[in-house]
MARTI-590063 format. One record per residue (C-alpha): residue in one letter; x, y, z; residue number from 1. Coordinates in nm, 2 decimals, padded with zeros to 4 digits, always signed. Each point is the difference from the previous one (the first is absolute). Last residue first. Layout:
(site 'a',(X,Y,Z),NUM)
...
//
This chain:
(site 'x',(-02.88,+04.53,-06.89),180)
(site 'x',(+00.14,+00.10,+00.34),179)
(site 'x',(+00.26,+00.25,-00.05),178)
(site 'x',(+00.30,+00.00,+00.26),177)
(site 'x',(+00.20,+00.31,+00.07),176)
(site 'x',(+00.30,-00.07,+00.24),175)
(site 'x',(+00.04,+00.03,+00.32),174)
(site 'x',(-00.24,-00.30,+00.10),173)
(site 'x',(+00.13,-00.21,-00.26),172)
(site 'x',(+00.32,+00.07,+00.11),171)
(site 'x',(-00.03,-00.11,+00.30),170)
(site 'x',(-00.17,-00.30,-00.08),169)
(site 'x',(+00.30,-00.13,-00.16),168)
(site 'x',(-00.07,-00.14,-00.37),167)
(site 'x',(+00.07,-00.36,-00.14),166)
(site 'x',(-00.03,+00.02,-00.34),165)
(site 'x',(-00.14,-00.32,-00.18),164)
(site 'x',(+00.05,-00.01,-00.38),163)
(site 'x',(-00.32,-00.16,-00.19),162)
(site 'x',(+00.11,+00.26,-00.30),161)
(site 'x',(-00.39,+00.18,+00.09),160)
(site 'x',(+00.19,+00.06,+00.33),159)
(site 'x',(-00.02,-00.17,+00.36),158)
(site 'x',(+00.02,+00.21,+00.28),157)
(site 'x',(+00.12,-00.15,+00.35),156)
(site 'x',(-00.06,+00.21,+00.29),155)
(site 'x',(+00.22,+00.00,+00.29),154)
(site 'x',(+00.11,+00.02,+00.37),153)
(site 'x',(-00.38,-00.05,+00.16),152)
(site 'x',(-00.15,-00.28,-00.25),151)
(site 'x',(-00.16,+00.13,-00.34),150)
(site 'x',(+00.01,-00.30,-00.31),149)
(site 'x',(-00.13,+00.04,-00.32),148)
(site 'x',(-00.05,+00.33,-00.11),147)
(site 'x',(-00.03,+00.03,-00.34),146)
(site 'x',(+00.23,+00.24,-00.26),145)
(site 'x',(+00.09,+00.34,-00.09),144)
(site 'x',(+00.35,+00.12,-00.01),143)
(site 'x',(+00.07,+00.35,-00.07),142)
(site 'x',(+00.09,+00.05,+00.43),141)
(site 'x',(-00.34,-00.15,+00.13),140)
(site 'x',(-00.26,-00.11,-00.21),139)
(site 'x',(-00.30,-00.22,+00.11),138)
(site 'x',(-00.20,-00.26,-00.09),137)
(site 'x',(-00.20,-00.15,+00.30),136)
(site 'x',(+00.05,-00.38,+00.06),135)
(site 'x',(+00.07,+00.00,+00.34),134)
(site 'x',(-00.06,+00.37,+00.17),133)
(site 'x',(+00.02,+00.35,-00.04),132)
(site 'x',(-00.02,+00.29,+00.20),131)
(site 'x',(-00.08,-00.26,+00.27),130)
(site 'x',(-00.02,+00.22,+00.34),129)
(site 'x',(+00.11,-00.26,+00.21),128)
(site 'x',(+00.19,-00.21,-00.22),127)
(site 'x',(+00.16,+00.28,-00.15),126)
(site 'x',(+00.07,+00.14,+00.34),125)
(site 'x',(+00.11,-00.29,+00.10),124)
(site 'x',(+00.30,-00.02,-00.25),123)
(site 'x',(+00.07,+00.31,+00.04),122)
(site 'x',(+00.10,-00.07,+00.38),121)
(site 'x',(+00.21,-00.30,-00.12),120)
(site 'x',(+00.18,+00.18,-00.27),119)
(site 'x',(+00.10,+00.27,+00.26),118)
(site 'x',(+00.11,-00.26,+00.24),117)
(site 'x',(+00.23,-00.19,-00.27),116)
(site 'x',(+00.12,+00.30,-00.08),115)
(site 'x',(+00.07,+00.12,+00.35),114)
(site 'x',(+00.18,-00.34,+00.11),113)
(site 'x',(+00.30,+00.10,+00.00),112)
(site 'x',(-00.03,+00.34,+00.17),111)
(site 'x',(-00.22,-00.17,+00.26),110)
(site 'x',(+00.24,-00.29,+00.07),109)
(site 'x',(+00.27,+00.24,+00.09),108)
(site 'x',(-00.25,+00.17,+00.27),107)
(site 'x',(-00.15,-00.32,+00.15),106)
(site 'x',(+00.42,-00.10,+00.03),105)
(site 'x',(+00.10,+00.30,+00.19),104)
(site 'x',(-00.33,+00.00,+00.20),103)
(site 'x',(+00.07,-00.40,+00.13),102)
(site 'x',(+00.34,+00.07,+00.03),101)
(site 'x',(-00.12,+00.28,+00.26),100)
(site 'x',(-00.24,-00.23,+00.12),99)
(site 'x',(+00.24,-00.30,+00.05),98)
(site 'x',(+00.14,+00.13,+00.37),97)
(site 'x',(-00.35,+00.07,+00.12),96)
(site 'x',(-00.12,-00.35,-00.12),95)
(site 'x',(+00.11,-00.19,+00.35),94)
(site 'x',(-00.10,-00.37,-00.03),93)
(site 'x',(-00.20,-00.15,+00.28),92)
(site 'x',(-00.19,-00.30,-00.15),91)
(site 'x',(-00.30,+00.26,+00.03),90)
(site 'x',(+00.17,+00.27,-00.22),89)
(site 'x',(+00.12,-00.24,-00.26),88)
(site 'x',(-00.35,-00.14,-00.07),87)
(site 'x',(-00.18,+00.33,+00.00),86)
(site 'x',(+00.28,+00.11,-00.27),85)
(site 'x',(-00.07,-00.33,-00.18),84)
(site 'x',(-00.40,+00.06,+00.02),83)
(site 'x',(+00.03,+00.34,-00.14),82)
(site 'x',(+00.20,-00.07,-00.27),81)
(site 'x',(-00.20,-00.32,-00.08),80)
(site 'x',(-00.31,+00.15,+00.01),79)
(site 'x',(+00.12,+00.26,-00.24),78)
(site 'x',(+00.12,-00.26,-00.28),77)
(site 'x',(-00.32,-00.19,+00.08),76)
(site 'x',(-00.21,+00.32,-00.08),75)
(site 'x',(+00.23,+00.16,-00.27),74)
(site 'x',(+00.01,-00.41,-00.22),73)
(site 'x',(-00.41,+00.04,+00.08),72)
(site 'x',(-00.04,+00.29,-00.14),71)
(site 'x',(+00.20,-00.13,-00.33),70)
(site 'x',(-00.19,-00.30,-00.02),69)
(site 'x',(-00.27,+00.15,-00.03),68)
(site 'x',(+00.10,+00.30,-00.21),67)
(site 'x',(+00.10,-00.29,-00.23),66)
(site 'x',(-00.38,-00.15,+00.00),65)
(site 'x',(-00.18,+00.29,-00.05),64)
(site 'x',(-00.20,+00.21,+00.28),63)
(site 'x',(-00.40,-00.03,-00.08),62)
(site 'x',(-00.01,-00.12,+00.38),61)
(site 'x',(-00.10,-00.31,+00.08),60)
(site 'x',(+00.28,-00.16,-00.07),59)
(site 'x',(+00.21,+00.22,+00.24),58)
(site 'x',(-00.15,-00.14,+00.33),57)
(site 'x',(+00.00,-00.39,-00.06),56)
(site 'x',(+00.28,-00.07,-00.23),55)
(site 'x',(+00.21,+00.33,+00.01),54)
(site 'x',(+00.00,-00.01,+00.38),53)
(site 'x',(-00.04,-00.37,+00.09),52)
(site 'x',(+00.34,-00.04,-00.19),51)
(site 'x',(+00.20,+00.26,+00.13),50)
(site 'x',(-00.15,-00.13,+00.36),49)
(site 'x',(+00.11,-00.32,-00.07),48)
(site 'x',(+00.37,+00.13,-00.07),47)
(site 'x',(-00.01,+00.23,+00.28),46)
(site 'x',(-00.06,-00.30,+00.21),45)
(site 'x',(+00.26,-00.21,-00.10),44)
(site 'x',(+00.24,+00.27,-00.04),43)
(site 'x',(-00.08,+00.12,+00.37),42)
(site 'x',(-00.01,-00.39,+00.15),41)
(site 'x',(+00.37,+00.02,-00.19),40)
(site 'x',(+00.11,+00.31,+00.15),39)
(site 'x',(-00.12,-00.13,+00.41),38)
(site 'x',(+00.17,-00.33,-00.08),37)
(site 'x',(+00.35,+00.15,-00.10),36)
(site 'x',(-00.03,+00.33,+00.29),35)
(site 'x',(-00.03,-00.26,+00.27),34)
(site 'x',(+00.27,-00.26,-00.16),33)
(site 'x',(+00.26,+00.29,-00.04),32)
(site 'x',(-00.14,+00.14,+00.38),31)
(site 'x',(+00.12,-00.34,+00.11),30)
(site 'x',(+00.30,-00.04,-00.17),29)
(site 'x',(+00.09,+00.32,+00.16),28)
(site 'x',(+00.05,+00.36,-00.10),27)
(site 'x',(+00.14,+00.30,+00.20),26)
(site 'x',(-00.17,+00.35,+00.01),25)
(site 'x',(+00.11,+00.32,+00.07),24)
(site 'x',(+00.09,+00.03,-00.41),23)
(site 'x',(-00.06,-00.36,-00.13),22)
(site 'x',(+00.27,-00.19,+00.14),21)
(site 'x',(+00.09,-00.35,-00.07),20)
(site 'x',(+00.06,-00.29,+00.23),19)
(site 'x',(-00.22,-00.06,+00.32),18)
(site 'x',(-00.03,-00.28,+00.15),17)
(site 'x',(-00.36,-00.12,+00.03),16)
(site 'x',(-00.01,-00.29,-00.18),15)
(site 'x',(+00.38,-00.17,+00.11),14)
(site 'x',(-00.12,+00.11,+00.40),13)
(site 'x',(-00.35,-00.19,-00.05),12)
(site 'x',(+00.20,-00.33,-00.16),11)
(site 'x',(+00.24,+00.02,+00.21),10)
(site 'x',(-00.24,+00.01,+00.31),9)
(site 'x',(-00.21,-00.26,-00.15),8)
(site 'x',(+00.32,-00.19,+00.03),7)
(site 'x',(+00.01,+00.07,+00.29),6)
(site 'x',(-00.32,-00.07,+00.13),5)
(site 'x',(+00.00,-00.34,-00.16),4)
(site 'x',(+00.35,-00.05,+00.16),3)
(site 'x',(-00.20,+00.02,+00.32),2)
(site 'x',(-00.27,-00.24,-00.08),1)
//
């Protein structure tokens, strides 16, 4: 019974011992396995609820079938944030000494990804407001053709030559667009 206890003891001491520091805080195996089940009960989760968004809640809505999945790509990918920073603080982890990093790297990523933003954005306002939508002939910088596909970065235009151009929505929304 006794060398039970110790090597319970070993067991408990090799767990808990603490080997890597995160700002004030040190990390165990324990906190590792803590933080590893607690993420993958989030992606599991998130994941169903991605699903059971766009399938039950979003189909009834006259909201296409890309936008759909992209709404429910920005809810899981937000849930998952959220939930991983909730995560972290309850295993213990100090965040105050990765915010700065944290606002250093939001900012860079914003600069890069301000196209890809921008084309987004426009690309829900088209959907939204539908100046145009699949199958409408239209003419946008001399070339006229039919719309044949919208989703939220770009609109693909196919000519009376049965060439497909691929067209950001940003510029479709700056530039002049005639619906035939």
């Amino acid at each position: 019974m006794n060398a039970q206890m110790q090597l319970l003891n070993q067991i408990n001491q090799i767990l808990n011992a603490q080997f890597l520091p995160v700002g004030k805080t040190t990390v165990s195996l324990t906190m590792l396995f803590y933080v590893a089940i607690l993420f993958l009960a989030l992606v599991i989760i998130t994941g169903r609820l991605k699903v059971w968004f766009e399938k039950e809640l979003l189909s009834r809505t006259p909201i296409e079938p890309g936008l759909r999945s992209a709404a429910g790509s920005l809810l899981r990918s937000i849930l998952l944030f959220v939930g991983f920073i909730v995560i972290l603080q309850t295993a213990g982890v100090d965040l105050s000494a990765l915010t700065v990093v944290a606002g250093a790297l939001g900012l860079g990523v914003s600069f890069g990804l301000q196209g890809l933003f921008s084309n987004l954005v426009s690309g829900i306002i088209i959907v939204l407001e539908g100046p145009f939508k699949v199958g409408d002939r239209v003419e946008f910088d001399g070339t006229v053709g039919s719309v044949m596909k919208v989703s939220l970065r770009t609109t693909t235009i196919v000519t009376n030559d049965n060439v497909a151009i691929i067209v950001p929505n940003s510029e479709l929304i700056k530039g002049k667009v005639t619906n035939w």
